[in-house]
C-alpha positions as CSV (number, residue, x, y, z in Angstrom):
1,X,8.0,9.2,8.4
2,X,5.9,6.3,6.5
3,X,7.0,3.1,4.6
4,X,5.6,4.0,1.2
5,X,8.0,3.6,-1.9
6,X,8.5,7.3,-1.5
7,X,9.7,7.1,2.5
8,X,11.8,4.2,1.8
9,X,13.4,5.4,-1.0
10,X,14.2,9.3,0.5
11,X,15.6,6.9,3.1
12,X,17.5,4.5,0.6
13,X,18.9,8.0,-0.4
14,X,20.0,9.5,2.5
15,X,21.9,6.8,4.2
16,X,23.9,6.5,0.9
17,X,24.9,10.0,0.9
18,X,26.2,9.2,4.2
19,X,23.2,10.2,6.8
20,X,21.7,8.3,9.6
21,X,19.1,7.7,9.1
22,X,15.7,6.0,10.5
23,X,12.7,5.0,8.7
24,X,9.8,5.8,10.9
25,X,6.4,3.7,10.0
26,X,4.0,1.4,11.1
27,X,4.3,-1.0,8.3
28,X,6.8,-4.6,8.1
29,X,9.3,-2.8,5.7
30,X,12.4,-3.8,4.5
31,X,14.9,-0.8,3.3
32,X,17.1,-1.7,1.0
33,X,20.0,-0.1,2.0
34,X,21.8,-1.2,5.3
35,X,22.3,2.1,7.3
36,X,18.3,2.5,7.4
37,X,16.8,1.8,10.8
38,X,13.2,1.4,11.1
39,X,11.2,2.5,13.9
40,X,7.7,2.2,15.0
41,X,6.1,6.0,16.4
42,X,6.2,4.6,20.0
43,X,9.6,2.9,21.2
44,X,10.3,0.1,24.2
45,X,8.0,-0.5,27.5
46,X,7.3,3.0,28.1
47,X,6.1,3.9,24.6
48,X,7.9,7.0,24.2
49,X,7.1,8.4,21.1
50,X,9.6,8.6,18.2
51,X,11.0,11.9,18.6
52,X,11.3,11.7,22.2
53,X,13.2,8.5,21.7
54,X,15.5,10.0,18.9
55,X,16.3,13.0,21.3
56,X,17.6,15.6,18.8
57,X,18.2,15.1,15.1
58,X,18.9,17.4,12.0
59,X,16.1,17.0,9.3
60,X,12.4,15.1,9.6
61,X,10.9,14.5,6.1
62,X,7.4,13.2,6.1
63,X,5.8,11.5,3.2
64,X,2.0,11.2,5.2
65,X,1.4,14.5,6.4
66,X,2.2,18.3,6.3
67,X,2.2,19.9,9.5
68,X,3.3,22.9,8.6
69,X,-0.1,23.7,7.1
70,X,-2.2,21.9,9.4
71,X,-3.5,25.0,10.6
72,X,-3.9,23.8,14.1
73,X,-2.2,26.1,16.4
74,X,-1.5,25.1,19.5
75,X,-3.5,26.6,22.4
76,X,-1.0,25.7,25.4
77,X,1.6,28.0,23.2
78,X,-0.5,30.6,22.9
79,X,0.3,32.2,26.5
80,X,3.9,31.6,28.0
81,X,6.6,33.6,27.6
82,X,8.7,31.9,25.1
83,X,11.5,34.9,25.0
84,X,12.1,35.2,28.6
85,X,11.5,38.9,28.9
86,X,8.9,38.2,31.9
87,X,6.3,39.5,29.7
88,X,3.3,37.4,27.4
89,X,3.6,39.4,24.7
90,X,2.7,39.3,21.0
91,X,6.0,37.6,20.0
92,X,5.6,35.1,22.3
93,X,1.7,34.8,21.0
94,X,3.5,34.3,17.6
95,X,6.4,32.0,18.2
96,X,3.6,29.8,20.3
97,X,0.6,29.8,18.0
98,X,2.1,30.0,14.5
99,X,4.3,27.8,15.3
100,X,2.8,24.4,16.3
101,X,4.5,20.8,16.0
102,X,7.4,22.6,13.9
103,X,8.2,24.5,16.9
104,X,8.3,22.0,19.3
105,X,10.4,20.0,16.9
106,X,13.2,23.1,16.8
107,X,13.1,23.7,20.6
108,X,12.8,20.1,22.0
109,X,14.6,18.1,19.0
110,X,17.3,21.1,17.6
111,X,15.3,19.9,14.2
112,X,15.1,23.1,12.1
113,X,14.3,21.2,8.5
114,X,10.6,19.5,8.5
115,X,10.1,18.5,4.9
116,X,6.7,17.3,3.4
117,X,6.6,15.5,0.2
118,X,2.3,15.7,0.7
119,X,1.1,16.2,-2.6
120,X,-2.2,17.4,-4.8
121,X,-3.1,13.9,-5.4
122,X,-2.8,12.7,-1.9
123,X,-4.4,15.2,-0.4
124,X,-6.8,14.4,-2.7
125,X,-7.6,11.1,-1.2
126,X,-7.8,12.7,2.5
127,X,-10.3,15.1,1.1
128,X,-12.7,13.3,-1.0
129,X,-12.4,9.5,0.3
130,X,-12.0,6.6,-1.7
131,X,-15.5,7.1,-3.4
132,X,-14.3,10.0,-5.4
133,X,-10.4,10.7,-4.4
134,X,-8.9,8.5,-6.7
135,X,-10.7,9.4,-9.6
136,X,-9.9,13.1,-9.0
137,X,-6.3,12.1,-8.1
138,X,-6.1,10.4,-10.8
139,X,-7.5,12.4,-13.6
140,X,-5.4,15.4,-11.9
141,X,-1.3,13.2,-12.5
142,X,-2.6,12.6,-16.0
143,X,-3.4,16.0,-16.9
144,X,-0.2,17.3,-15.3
145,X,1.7,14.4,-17.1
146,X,0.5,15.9,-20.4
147,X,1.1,19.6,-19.7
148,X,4.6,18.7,-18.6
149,X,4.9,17.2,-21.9
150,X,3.4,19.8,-24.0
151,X,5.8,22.9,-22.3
152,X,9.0,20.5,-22.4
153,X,8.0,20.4,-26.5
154,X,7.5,24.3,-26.6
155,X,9.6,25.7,-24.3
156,X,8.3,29.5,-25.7
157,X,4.7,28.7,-24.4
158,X,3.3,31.0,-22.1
159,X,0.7,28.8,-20.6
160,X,0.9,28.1,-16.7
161,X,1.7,24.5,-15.9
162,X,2.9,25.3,-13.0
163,X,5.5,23.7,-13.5
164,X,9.4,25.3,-12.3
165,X,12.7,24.8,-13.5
166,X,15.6,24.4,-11.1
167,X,19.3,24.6,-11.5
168,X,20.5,21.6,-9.7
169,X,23.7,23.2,-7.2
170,X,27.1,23.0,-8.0
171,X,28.9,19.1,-8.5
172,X,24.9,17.3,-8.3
173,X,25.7,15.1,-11.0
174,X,28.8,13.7,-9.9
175,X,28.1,13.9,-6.2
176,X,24.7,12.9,-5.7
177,X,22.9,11.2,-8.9
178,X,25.8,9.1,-9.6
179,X,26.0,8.1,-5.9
180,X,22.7,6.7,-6.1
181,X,22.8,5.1,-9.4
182,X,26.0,3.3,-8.4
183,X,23.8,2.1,-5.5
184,X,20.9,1.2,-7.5
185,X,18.4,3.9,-5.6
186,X,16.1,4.7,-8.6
187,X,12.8,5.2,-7.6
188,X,10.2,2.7,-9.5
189,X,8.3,4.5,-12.1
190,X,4.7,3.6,-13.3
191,X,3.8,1.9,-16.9
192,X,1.1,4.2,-17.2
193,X,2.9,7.6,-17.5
194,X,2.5,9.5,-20.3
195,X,5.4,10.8,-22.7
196,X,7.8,8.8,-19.9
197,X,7.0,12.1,-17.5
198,X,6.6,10.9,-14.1
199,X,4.4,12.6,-11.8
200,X,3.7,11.5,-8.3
201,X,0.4,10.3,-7.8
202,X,-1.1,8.2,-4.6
203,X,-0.9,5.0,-3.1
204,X,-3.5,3.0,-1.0
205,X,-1.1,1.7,1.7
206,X,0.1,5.3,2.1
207,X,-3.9,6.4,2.9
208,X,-4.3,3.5,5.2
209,X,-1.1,4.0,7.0
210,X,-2.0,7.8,7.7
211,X,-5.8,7.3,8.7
212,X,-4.7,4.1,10.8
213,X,-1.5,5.7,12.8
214,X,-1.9,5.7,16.4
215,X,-3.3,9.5,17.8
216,X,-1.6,11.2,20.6
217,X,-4.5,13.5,22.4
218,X,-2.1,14.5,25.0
219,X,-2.9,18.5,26.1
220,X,-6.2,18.5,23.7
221,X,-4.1,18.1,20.6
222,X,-5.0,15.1,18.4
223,X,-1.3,14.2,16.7
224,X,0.1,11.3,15.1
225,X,1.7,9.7,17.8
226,X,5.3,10.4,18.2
227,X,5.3,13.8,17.3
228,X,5.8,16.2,19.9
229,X,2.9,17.6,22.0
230,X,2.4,19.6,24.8
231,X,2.1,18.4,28.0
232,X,-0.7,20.1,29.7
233,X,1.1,19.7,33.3
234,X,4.5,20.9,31.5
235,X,3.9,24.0,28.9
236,X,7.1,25.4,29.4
237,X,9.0,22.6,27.9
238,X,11.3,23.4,26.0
């Protein structure tokens, strides 16, 4: 979900490790790899939204939002009994209000991996508006550019970055990185890092798209349209 540089190339990505993939935005884009399909959040006369339209499917990564900590529950969930005991119990209270869009996405779509790349710097921007966001955001890749570079040059420093090392799995080289470089899927660094440490910052196109994408209030909920919501006439969907 978007057409930033980051959706397309997690897209580019994918469909040259062999997924299907579609690229879902509300931007002209052009992928630059074949097997991408892009997709707007509402599809043919009847507007269904995305996900309804895509029926099931394995994985949703979203480069514009996170709702897995959106903190809106759902209020329709919060009273139906979701494990067919004949009771509205606490686990279904759970399941129902914990569980929001990413449940509906597991139960309607079989989709049991939402990924959100949403990071500091972005959320930034949705906090503080473009009067102060992109200062902050900013000021905040910088200083996390540098203290990347400082523990990579003393690896026995105990100060928090943050920052965690990860042991890429078994064959990643050969299997994955190579794949993409003998496809030319690099993603495009900027001129301004510092010690050629890349860390991702925000983009303008990515704000607009997010603040400008079509709202579903179906139910009471206020989602990007396409996502799934619950039907007030149908809370039992499933």
């Amino acid at each position: 979900v978007g057409g930033g540089e980051y959706a397309r190339f997690a897209a580019d990505g994918l469909a040259a490790l062999g997924a299907d993939v579609k690229l879902v935005t509300t931007r002209r884009v052009q992928p630059n790899h074949k097997g991408v399909e892009v997709m707007g959040p509402s599809v043919g006369e009847l507007e269904l939204g995305f996900a309804a339209a895509l029926g099931e499917f394995d994985c949703l990564v979203d480069t514009l939002g996170d709702e897995a900590k959106s903190g809106e529950p759902l209020p329709q969930l919060m009273n139906y009994d979701d494990d067919n005991d004949n009771e509205e119990d606490e686990d279904d209270w759970m399941r129902g209000a914990m569980g929001g869009v990413i449940d509906l996405l597991k139960r309607r779509h079989n989709c049991h991996r939402y990924v959100s790349t949403l990071n500091r710097a972005q959320k930034m921007i949705r906090d503080e508006g473009l009067l102060f966001g992109p200062r902050m955001a900013d000021g905040y890749r910088q200083e996390k550019e540098r203290e990347v570079v400082q523990q990579l040059g003393n690896t026995n420093s105990n100060k928090n970055t943050g920052m965690t090392w990860i042991t890429p799995p078994n064959h990643f080289g050969p299997s994955t990185v190579q794949t993409l470089l003998d496809q030319n899927i690099v993603f495009p660094s900027s001129s301004n890092t510092i010690g050629k440490v890349m860390v991702r910052g925000w983009a303008l196109k990515d704000f607009w798209e997010f603040t400008s994408w079509p709202r579903d209030t179906e139910g009471g909920s206020n989602m990007r349209y396409g996502f799934p919501v619950v039907d007030d006439g149908n809370i039992f969907d499933s």
